[in-house]
C-alpha positions, 0 to 999 in steps of 0.5 A: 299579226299572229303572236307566238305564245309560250306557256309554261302549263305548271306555273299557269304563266305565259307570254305572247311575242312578236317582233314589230316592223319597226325592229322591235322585239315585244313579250306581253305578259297577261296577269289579272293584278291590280299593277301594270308594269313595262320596260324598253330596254336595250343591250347597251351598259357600261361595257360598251366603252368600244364598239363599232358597226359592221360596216366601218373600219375603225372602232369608236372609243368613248367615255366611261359612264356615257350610257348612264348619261344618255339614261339620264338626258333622253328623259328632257325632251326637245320641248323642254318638257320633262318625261317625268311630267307627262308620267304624272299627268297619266299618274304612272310612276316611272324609272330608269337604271343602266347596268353593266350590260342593259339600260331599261325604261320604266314605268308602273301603273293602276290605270291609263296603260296604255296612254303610260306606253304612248309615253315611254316610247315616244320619248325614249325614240326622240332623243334631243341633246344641245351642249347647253344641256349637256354642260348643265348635266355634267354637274349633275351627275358630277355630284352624283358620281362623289355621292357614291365615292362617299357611299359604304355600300357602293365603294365595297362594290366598285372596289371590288369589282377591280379587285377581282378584275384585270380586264374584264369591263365589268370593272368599269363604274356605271356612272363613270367618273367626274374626269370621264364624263366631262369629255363627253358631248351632244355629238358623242351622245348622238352617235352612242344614241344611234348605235344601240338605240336602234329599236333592232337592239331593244326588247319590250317587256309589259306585264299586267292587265294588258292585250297584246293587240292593244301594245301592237297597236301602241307600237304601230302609232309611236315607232318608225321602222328602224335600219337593219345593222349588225353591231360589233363590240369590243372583245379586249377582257375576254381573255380575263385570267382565272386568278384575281387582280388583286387579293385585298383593296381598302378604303376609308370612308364614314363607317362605324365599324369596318364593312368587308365584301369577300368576291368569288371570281368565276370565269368558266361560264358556260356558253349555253343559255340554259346551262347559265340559269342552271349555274346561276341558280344552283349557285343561290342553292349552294349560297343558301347553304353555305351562308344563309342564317340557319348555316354553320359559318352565319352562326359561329361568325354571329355567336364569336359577335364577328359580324352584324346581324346580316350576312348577305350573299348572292350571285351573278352569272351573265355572258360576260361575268361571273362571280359570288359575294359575301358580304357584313360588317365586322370588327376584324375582316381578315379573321373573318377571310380566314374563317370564310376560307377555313369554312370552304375547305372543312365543306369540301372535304365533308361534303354537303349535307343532303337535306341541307341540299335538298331543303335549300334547293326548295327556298330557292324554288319558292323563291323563283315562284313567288316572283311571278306574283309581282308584275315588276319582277316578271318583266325586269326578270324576263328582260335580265333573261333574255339579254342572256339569251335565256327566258324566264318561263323556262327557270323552274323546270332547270332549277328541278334539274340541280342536284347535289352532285352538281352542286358539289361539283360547282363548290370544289370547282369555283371555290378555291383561294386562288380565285378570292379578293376581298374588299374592305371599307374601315372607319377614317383614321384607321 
């Protein structure tokens, strides 16, 4: 087979692709490391709680977390053999995680490559579910599911996810809830499995000391030619109102001290892949800038002992949704919120320092750079950019296109009150 090849000559990187006549796609990553590294992947998460084939009438609604249950069923197989063990016996190290949008297979590996795909294909093609199986992982994940109802971390976020929400399905939790993943069953999981487990609807990504020839050849032993259909996926959230749902949401769990995260919603999300890395990127410029430890807000907030030593910020910006979080531990959120607001405004109104701008524009790209020295990162990267229509070699060339009008502009338009919740965990018995 003749490959495609991309190359990207400034960063010496480049990727041969071709789709196999199973359906498909694959992007090979040649890098002489000592870590190889892959993943299956598909276009399957936890949004997609509604959906149907072009062909039927109706569409099939299921229960929320089903695409994190299947995630964790596929690696059982038929024999009773679990994955994990057959990845130890090639001494690869393997994963899964489901998203809001994806489902990726893992593995990384020093040796035995290829023997590591065998397996990763094989048993992510031949699903087996019973009801007997499907009952025992119900409890599993069950515990799973009040694990993070107690965790900090993953409260703040779910809660505010729903705080900035309506309709958007981004609102839903990955896993589910206990209530919602008892209704599911071998027969549900089947159909989810055939519907976005069709090799059409996945991406191969692998990255190391590896031949595409080699991986073509894999594919060619383990995958069978998948049936062409088009899938359609329920569009209710995408008239999502610019405003937030609800401007504060609270919990009590065991915390020392109160944990806040304050979200910036953003539904003006551009429909050219380019234009979305461009406003992905330049929204960890203008993160760096507005929030890292070198920025006046870390440091008055720090100085005034308003929060922890860490202040976390970061973005996400898919076809789907779009937001910004700021998040640290505090004694007192809601001085912190208005000194988060305050901060914004005084910003705007000064506008942003140019050498701040143009020395946070090269962290950023460094940063961008320095990714391509882990095989991990290229593949999950390059997968995360493709489902977005986007791909990954491109990303330095648009991150030197950002400029400080562009930036400036993003700032005045996406940082506004009206568009802010703020999500905060406080100690029990507060």
């Amino acid at each position: 087979m003749s490959y495609k090849i991309k190359e990207n000559k400034m960063l010496n990187e480049k990727h041969y692709s071709f789709k196999h006549k199973s359906g498909l796609e694959v992007y090979v990553f040649p890098k002489e490391m000592t870590t190889s590294y892959a993943i299956l992947a598909t276009r399957y998460g936890a949004v997609d709680n509604k959906f149907k084939l072009a062909s039927d009438k109706e569409f099939t609604c299921v229960p929320d977390g089903i695409a994190h249950f299947l995630e964790h069923k596929l690696f059982e197989c038929e024999n009773g053999v679990d994955a994990f063990e057959l990845f130890a016996k090639t001494g690869a190290s393997a994963n899964a995680y489901t998203s809001n949008t994806m489902t990726g297979y893992l593995f990384s590996c020093t040796e035995k490559f290829y023997e590591s795909l065998e397996i990763l294909l094989d048993f992510v093609t031949h699903p087996y579910f019973s009801e007997k199986t499907v009952q025992k992982e119900q409890g599993i994940i069950a515990q799973e599911i009040r694990m993070y109802e107690d965790n900090p971390g993953a409260r703040l976020h779910k809660e505010l996810m729903k705080a900035l929400y309506k309709k958007n399905k981004v609102r839903i939790d990955v896993a589910g809830t206990v209530e919602s993943i008892a209704e599911i069953n071998a027969e549900i999981l089947y159909k989810c499995y055939n519907t976005f487990y069709n090799l059409n609807n996945m991406t191969l990504a692998v990255c190391g000391n590896v031949e595409a020839e080699q991986v073509e050849m894999i594919c060619d032993k383990i995958l069978k030619k998948a049936p062409s259909f088009d899938i359609v996926r329920d569009k209710e959230d995408e008239d999502e109102p610019k405003e937030v749902n609800e401007k504060r949401v609270y919990c009590n769990l065991d915390v020392s001290k109160p944990i806040f995260a304050i979200g910036i919603k953003d539904t003006d999300i551009p429909s050219d892949p380019n234009e979305r890395i461009k406003k992905s990127y330049a929204m960890e410029i203008l993160d760096e800038i507005l929030f890292s430890q070198s920025s006046v807000f870390y440091n008055e907030l720090y100085e005034q002992n308003l929060i922890a030593q860490d202040l976390s910020s970061g973005t996400e910006v898919t076809k789907q949704f779009s937001f910004n979080v700021v998040s640290s531990e505090s004694s007192d959120p809601e001085l912190v919120y208005s000194k988060f607001v305050e901060y914004i405004e005084n910003v705007k109104k000064n506008g942003i320092d140019k050498e701040e701008f143009e020395l946070s524009k090269r962290t950023i790209y460094a940063s961008n750079i320095k990714s391509f020295d882990s095989t991990e990162d290229i593949a999950n990267n390059f997968i995360f950019n493709h489902f977005d229509d986007g791909d990954l070699l491109d990303a330095p060339e648009i991150i030197e296109t950002i400029n400080i009008e562009y930036v400036t502009k993003l700032l005045n338009d996406c940082f506004k009150e009206e568009y802010y919740a703020m999500s905060v965990v406080n100690p029990i018995g507060e």
